[in-house]
C-alpha positions in Angstrom: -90.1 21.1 -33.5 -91.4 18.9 -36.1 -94.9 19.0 -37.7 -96.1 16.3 -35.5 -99.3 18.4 -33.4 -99.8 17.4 -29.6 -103.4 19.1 -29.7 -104.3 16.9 -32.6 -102.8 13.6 -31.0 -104.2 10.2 -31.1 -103.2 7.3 -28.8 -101.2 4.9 -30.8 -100.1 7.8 -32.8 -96.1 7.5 -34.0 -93.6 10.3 -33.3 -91.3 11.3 -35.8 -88.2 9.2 -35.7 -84.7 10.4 -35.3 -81.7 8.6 -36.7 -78.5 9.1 -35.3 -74.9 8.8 -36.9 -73.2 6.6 -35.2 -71.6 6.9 -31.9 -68.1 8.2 -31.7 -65.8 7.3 -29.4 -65.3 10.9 -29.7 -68.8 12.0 -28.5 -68.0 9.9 -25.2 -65.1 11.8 -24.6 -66.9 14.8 -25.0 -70.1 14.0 -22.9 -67.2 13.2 -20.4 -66.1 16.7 -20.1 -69.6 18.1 -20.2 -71.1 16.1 -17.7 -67.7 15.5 -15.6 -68.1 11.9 -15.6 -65.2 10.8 -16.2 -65.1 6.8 -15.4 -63.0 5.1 -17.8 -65.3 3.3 -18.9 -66.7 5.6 -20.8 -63.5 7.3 -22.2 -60.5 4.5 -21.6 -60.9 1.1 -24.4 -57.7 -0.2 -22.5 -59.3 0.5 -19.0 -62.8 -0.6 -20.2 -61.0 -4.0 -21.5 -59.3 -4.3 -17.9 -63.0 -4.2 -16.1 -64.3 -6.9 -18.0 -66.1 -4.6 -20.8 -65.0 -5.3 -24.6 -64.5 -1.8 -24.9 -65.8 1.3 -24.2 -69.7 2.1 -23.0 -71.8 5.0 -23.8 -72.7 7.2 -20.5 -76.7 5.7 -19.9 -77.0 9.7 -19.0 -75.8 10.6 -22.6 -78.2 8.1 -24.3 -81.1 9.4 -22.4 -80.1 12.7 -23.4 -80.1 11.9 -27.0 -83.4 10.7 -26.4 -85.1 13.2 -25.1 -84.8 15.0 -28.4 -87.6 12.8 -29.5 -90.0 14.2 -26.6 -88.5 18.1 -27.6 -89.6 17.6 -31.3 -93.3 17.7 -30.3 -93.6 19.1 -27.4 -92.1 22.8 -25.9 -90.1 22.9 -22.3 -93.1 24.2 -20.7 -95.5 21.1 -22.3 -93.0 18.6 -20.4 -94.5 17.8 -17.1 -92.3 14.7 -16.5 -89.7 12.6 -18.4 -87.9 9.2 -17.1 -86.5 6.4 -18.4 -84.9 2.9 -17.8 -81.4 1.8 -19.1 -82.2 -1.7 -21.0 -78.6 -2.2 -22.4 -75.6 -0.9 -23.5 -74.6 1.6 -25.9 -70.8 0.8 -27.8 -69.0 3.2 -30.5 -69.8 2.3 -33.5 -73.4 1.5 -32.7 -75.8 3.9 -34.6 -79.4 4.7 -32.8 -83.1 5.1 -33.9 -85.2 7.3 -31.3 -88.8 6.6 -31.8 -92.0 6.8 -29.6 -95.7 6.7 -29.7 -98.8 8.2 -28.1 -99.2 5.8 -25.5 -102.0 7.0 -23.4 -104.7 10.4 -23.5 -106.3 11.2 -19.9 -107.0 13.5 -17.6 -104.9 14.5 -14.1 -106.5 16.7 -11.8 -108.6 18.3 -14.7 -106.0 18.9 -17.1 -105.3 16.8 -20.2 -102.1 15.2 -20.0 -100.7 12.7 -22.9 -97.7 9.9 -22.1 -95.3 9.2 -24.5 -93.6 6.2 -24.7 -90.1 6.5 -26.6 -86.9 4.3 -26.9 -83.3 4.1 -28.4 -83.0 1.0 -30.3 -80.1 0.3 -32.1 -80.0 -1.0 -36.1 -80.4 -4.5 -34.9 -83.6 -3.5 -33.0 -82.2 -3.8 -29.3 -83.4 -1.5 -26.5 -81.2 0.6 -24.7 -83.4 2.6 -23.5 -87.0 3.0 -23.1 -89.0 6.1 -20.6 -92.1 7.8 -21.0 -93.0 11.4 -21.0 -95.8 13.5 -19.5 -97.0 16.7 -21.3 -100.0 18.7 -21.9 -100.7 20.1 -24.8 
């Protein structure tokens, strides 16, 4: 976890930002065997072509994976009340990703404090592809 402290949060506070290396065609194939999706176009450039792609697509599951390591740097499993997110665009090899997020909102459920997160996954040109929000408590 990074330094960043979820007691001591403000709202419009940043979180720390993660930059990625870029995406590997390899890391595809890889999420493909971990998650068993297999489609090809994910894991096939000739396939992907044929489908009307010009190449190759991350998995949107894979990205939102990767992103939810912004949410785990300040927060522990059992601070996570809820995490979701919407796929805004695509993800190519060779694309490399910053994951950032902010302190969107401070207030109370039920009694107990909670604090949404806003994150994303933007790539170097500033494009969104994907943006959620997490719930925790601290």
């Amino acid at each position: 976890m990074s330094d960043f402290n979820l007691e001591q949060a403000s709202e419009g506070d940043l979180l720390p930002t993660i930059n990625l290396e870029a995406i590997a065609h390899m890391d595809l194939v890889r999420y493909a065997g971990a998650s068993g999706d297999f489609n090809p176009i994910h894991t096939d450039p000739k396939k992907a072509v044929e489908f009307g792609l010009d190449g190759t697509i991350a998995h949107g599951m894979y990205i939102m994976g990767l992103l939810s390591r912004v949410v785990t740097n300040v927060a522990s499993p059992t601070q996570i009340k809820s995490y979701g997110v919407k796929f805004r665009g695509m993800t190519t090899p060779g694309e490399q990703l910053v994951l950032g997020g902010k302190v969107k909102k401070i207030k109370d459920i039920e009694g107990t404090k909670a604090i949404i997160l806003s994150v994303d996954a933007k790539n170097s040109e500033g494009e969104v592809k994907v943006s959620g929000e997490a719930v925790c408590t601290p």
